[in-house]
N, C-alpha and C positions, 0 to 999 in steps of 0.2 A: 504494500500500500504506500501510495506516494504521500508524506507529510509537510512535503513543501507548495508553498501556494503564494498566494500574490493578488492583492485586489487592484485594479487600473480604475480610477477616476477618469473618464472623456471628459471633454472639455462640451458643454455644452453650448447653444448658440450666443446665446446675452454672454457679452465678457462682464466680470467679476469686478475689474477696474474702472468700466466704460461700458455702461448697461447699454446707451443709446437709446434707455426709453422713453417715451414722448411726455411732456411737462405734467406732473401731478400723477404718474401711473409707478410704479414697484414691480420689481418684479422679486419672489423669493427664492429663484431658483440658486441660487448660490450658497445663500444662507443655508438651505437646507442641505446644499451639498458638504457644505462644511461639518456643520452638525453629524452628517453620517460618518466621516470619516474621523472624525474627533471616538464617536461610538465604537467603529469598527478597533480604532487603532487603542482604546480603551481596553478593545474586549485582546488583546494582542496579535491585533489579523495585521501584518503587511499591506502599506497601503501605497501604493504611487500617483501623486497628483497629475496627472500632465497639461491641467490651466494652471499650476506653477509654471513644470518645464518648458511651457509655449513660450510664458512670458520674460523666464530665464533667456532662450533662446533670441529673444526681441523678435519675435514672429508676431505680424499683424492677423489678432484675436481674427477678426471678421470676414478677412480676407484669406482664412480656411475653409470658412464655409461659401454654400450657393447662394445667392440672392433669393432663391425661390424655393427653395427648402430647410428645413432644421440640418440635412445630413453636412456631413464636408466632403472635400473633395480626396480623390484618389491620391495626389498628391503629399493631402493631410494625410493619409494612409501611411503613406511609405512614410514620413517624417515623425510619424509616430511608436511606430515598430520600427523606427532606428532607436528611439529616446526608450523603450522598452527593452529592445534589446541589450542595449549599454546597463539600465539598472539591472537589469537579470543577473546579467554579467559579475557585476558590482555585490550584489546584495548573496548571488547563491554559486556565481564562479561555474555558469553555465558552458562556457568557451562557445558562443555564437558568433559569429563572423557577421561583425556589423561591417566592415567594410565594403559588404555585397550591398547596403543599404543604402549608401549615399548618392545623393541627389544626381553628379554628372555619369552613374551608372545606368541612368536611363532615357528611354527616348521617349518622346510624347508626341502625340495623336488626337487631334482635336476636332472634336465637329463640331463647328459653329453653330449657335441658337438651334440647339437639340436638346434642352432639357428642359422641363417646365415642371418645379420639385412641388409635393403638397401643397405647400403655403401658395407659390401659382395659381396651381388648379382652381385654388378658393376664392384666389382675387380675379382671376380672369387675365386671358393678352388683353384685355383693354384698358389696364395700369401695370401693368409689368411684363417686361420683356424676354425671351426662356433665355436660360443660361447657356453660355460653351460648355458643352461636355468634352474632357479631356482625360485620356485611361493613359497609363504607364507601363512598359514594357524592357525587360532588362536590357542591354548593352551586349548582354554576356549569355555564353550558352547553359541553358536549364532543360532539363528533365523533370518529369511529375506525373502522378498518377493522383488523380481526383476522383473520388465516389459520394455522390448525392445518393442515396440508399432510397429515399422516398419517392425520387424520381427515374428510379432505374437507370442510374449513369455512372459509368466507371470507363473512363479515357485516361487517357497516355498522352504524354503530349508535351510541347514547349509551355512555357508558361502563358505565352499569348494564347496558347493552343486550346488550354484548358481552363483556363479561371475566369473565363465570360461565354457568355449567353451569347454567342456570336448573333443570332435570329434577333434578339431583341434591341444589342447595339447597334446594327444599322438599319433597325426601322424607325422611320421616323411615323412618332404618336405619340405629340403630346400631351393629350388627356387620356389614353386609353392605356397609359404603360407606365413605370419610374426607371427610365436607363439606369441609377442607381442599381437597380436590383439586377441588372445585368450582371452584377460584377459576384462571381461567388451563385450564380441563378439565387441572388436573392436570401430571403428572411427562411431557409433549411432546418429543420430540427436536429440533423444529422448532418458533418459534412466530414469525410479521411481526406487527408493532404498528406501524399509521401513523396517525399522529395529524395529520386532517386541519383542522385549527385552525392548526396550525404549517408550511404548507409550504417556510421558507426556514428550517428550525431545523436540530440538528443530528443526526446517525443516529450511533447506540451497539450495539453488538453487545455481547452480555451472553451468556456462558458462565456456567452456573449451576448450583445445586443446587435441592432445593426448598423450603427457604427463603427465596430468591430470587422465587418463586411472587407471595407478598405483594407485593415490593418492585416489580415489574415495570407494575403499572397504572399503579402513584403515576408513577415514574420515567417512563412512556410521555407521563405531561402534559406535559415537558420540552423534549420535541424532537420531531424530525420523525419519526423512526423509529426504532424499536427492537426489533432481532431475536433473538433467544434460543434458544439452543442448549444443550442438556442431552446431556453427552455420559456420563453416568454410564451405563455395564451394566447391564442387568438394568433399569433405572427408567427416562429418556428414551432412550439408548442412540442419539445420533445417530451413524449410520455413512459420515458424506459426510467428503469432503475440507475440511478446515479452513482450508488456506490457500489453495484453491480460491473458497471461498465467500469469505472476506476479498477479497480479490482485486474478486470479481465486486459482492461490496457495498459495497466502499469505504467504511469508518465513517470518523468523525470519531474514533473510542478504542473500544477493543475492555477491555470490563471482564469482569474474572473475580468471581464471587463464591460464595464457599464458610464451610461451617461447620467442614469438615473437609478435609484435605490428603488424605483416603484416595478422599475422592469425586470427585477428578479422574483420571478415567480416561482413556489418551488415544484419542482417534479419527485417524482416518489422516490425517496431515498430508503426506505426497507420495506 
């Protein structure tokens, strides 16, 4: 049984410093984030901020995210499973090769006003305009093997090959689709990531939301495997036994990663 873990705080969209909210309005999402992690780190759970490390970093809060949705971008993906990978490193002496992580290792792919996130769809194109969608793709040659289990899918492949919905990235629909979920086929209850480049590396189980979505390619360079479980209702809704499947997959660290403490819903644990 694996006994190492690690909670990831997301950064969610209102920054912490520079809410941006309109004259006389609050918002508490932060407060309440704080709150949690003060709880968890009470209770002695490992906790990693990364609206710290963003702002450490002097990365612009807002210009992670879309204009038309709460999610961020792929980009924010990779730079956050680089800052993940490094505490891993730091805190449990993982030996992940963050150097596959950095920024002029990849090339980008943009399709111009191709995304129209939630918060869009609600306001209408008749005050907001859809976003550039832009996906990331390494430099360097990868191997992978992905299994969405609920969807009947187990491919091989580069990583461009494997880690998007290719049918849903270039159809353009913007109210009938979220290119977002192209990436990972979306909010999965179940998803294997084995990265056949690293077979002596190390295996991570990743409880997630869908923000996490992004983070999960990058992070799969890493190590040997990395399997993920979305146990949110209503969106991944994984219904298996928790500590069953621990059990049977043996990780090296079992990480939680959330934007919000309300989206960890729990799944049957005995």
């Amino acid at each position: 049984m694996c006994i190492r873990d690690r909670y990831v705080q997301e950064p969610q969209k209102v920054c912490q410093y520079e809410d941006q909210m309109p004259p006389g309005e609050y918002s508490d999402i932060n407060a309440n984030l704080d709150e949690h992690l003060k709880l968890l780190q009470a209770g002695d759970v490992a906790t990693f901020d990364l609206r710290q490390a963003l702002h450490q970093d002097g990365l612009s809060h807002y210009d992670l995210f879309f204009r038309t949705d709460h999610h961020w971008k792929m980009s924010s993906g990779r730079w956050a499973a680089a800052r993940i990978a490094e505490e891993l490193n730091q805190r449990f002496d993982m030996g992940l090769d963050t150097s596959l992580l950095g920024e002029e290792g990849y090339q980008e792919t943009t399709y111009e006003s191709w995304y129209l996130g939630a918060q869009g769809r609600r306001v209408t194109r008749g005050y907001i305009s859809p976003d550039d969608f832009t996906y990331l793709t390494p430099a360097f040659p990868t191997s992978f093997r992905v299994e969405h289990p609920d969807k009947g899918i187990d491919v091989t492949g580069s990583f461009a090959q494997v880690m998007f919905d290719w049918d849903m990235m270039e159809t353009y629909d913007l109210y009938g689709q979220s290119t977002y979920e192209a990436v990972l086929c979306g909010n999965r209850p179940l998803t294997r990531i084995t990265n056949l480049d690293r077979p002596d590396g190390k295996k991570i189980l990743l409880i997630h939301d869908s923000y996490a979505t992004v983070i999960a390619p990058f992070l799969a360079l890493t190590c040997q495997e990395l399997d993920l479980i979305d146990v949110r209702q209503a969106n991944g809704n994984f219904d298996g036994n928790l500590n069953a499947y621990i059990d049977a997959f043996d990780p090296d660290l079992v990480l939680f990663s959330f934007c919000s403490p309300v989206n960890i819903d729990r799944s049957e644990t005995g």
